[in-house]
C-alpha positions in Angstrom: -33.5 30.9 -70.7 -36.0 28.6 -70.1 -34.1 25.8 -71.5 -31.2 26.4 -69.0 -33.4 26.6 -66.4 -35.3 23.3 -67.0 -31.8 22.0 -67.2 -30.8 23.5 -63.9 -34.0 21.6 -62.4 -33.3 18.6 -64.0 -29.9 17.9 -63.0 -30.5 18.9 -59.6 -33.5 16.7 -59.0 -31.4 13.9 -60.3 -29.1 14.8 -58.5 -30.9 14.2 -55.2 -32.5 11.6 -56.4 -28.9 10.0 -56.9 -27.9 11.1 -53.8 -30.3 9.8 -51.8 -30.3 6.4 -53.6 -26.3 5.7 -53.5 -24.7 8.7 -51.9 -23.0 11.6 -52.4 -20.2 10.9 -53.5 -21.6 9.1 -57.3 -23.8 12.0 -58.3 -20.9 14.1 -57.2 -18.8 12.8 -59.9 -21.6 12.3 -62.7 -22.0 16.3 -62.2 -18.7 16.8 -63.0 -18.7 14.6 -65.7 -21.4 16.5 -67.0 -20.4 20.3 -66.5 -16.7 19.3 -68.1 -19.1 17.9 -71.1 -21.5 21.2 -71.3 -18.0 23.4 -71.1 -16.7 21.1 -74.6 -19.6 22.3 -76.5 -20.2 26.1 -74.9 -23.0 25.4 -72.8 -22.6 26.9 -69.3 -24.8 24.9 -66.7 -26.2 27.3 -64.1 -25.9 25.4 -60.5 -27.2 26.5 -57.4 -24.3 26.8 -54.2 -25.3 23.6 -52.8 -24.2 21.4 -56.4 -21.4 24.0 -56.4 -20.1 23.0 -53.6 -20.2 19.8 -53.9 -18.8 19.8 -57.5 -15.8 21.5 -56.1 -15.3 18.9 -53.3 -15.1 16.6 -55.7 -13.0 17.9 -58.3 -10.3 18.6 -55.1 -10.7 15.0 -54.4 -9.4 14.1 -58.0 -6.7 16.5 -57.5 -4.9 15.9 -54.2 -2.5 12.7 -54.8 -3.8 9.6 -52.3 -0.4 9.4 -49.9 1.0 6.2 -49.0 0.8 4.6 -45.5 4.0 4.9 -43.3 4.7 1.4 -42.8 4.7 0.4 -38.7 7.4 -1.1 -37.3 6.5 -4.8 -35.7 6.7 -5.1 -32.6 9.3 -8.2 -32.2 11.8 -5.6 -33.3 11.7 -3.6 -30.0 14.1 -4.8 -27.8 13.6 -4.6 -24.0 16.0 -3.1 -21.6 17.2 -5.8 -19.3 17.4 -5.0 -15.7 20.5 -6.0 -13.9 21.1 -9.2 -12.0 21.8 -9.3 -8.0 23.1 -12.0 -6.9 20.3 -14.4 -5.8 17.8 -13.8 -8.5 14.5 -15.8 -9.1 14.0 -16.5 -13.2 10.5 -17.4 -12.7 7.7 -15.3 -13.7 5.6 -14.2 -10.3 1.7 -15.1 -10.2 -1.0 -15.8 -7.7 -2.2 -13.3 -5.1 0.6 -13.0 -3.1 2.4 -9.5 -3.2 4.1 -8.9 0.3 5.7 -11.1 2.8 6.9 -10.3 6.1 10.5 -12.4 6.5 10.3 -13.8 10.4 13.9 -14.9 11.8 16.5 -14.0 14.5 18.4 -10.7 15.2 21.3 -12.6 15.0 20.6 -14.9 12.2 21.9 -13.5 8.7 19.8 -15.4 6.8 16.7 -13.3 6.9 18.8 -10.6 4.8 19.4 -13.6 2.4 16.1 -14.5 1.8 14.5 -10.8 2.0 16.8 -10.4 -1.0 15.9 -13.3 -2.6 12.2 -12.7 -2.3 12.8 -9.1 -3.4 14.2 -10.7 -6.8 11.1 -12.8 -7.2 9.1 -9.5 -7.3 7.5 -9.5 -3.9 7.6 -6.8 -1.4 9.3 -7.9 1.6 9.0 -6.5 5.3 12.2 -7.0 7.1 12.7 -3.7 8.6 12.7 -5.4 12.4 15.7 -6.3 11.2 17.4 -2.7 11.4 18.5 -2.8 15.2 20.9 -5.2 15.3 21.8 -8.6 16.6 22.4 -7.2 20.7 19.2 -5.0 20.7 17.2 -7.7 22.9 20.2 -7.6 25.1 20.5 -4.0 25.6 17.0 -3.7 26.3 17.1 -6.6 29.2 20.6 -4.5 30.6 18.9 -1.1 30.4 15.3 -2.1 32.3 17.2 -4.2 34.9 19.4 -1.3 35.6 16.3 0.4 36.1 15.5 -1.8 38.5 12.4 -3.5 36.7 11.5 -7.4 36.0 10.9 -8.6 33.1 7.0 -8.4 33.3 7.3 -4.9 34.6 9.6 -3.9 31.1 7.0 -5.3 28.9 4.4 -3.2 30.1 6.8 -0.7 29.5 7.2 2.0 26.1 9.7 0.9 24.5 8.3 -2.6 24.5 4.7 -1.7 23.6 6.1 0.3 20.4 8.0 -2.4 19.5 5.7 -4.6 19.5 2.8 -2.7 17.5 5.4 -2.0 15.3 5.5 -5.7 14.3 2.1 -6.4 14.9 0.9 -3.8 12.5 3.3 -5.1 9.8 2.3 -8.7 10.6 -1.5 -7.8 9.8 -0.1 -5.8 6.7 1.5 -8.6 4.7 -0.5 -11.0 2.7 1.8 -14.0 4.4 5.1 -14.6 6.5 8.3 -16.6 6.2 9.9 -18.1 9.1 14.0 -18.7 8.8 15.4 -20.7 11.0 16.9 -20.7 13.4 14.3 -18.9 15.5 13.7 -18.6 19.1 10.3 -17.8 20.9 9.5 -14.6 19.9 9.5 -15.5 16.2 7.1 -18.8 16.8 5.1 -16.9 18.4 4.5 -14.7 15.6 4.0 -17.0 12.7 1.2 -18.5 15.3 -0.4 -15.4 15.3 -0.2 -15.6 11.8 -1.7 -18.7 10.9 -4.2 -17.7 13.6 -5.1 -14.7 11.4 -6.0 -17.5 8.6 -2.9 -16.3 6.2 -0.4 -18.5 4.5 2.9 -19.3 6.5 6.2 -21.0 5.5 9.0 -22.9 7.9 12.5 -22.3 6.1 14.8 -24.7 7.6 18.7 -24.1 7.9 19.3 -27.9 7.9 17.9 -31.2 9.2 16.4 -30.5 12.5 18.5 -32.9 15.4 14.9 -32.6 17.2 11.7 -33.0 15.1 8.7 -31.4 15.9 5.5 -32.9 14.4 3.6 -29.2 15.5 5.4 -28.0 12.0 2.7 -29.2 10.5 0.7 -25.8 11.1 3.1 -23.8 8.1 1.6 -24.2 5.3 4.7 -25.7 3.6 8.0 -26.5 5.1 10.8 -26.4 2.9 14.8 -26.1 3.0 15.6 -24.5 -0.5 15.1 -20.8 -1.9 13.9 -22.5 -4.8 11.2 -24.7 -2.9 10.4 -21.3 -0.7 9.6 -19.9 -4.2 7.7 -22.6 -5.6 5.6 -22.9 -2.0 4.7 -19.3 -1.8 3.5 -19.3 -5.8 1.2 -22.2 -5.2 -0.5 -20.4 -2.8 -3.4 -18.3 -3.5 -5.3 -15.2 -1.7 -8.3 -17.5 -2.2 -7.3 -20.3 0.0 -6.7 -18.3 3.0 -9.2 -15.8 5.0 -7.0 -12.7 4.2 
């Protein structure tokens, strides 16, 4: 009895000796080693339930089977779902700080929808709901207040023409910069110099060579006469070289 129990002391002071020198798992194993030698000869090692334990972790260790890892599937085999293609599409990737532009044109000029849409494809977000009305809506309004018997300077202080123009003005402040399509008339000079009075970035699209220059242009930021130039314009422009 006494020689099992100096035993049992033994092994489990070298036992946390071992484990506090390398670990648990080494004197783990050595046990194990050890009881499966004492069991060969018919010795039974008395352990207290802390070596037990540990014993038993072990010898589950050696049993279980290590599994193999799944193998991951690279990435470059995904393949991306393409989008579809309207008809005037951009293939350039956007940058810069520029996220919405409000499109400034004519009632009765169809090219704002064209370059809305085109802007649209080049992944901005486009205001051109003033759009909506349609191409007689200035004239109906003139008809309606004279029939009232107003002036022109009397309608404007009137409801119809304050909501329309907060509507605009509210959107003008919104966007980060504005497009102006020609051809244009008054109303849509005078907001793009509100703009560019507000310090953000503005762009003159022309339809075609002007008959009459006007060296005032200078104000946009860039003028240009291509979708492809309007693109290239509004990407070199940053939200750090304007007061926005």
């Amino acid at each position: 009895m006494d020689t099992m129990k100096a035993s049992q002391e033994m092994m489990e002071a070298w036992a946390a000796r071992q484990s506090a020198r390398t670990g648990l798992a080494p004197w783990r194993e050595a046990a194990v080693e050890v009881i499966e030698a004492a069991k060969q000869i018919g010795v039974e090692v008395p352990l207290n339930a802390t070596v037990k334990a540990a014993i038993m972790r072990e010898q589950i260790a050696r049993e279980v089977p290590k599994q193999p890892e799944t193998p991951v599937a690279p990435v470059s085999n995904v393949v991306p779902v393409q989008p579809a293609t309207p008809l005037l599409k951009s293939d350039k990737p956007k940058t810069r700080g520029i996220k919405s532009v409000y499109v400034i044109g004519a009632l009765k000029c169809e090219r704002v929808i064209e370059a809305a849409d085109y802007l649209r494809s080049c992944g901005y977000e486009v205001f051109d709901d003033w759009y909506s009305p349609g191409p007689e809506t200035d004239q109906y309004w003139q008809e309606y207040e004279q029939e009232r018997g107003r002036s022109f300077i009397e309608a404007l202080d009137g409801y119809h023409a304050w909501h329309v123009f907060n509507f605009d003005r509210t959107h003008l402040h919104r966007c980060d910069a504005v497009v102006l399509v020609l051809p244009c008339g008054k109303s849509g000079h005078l907001e793009f110099g509100y703009v560019k009075g507000l310090g953000k970035p503005g762009f003159i699209f022309l339809d075609k060579e002007p008959e009459r220059w006007d060296v005032m242009y200078r104000f946009a930021d860039k003028v240009v006469g291509t979708f492809g130039d309007l693109e290239d314009a509004l990407s070199d422009i940053t939200m750090f070289d304007h007061a926005l």
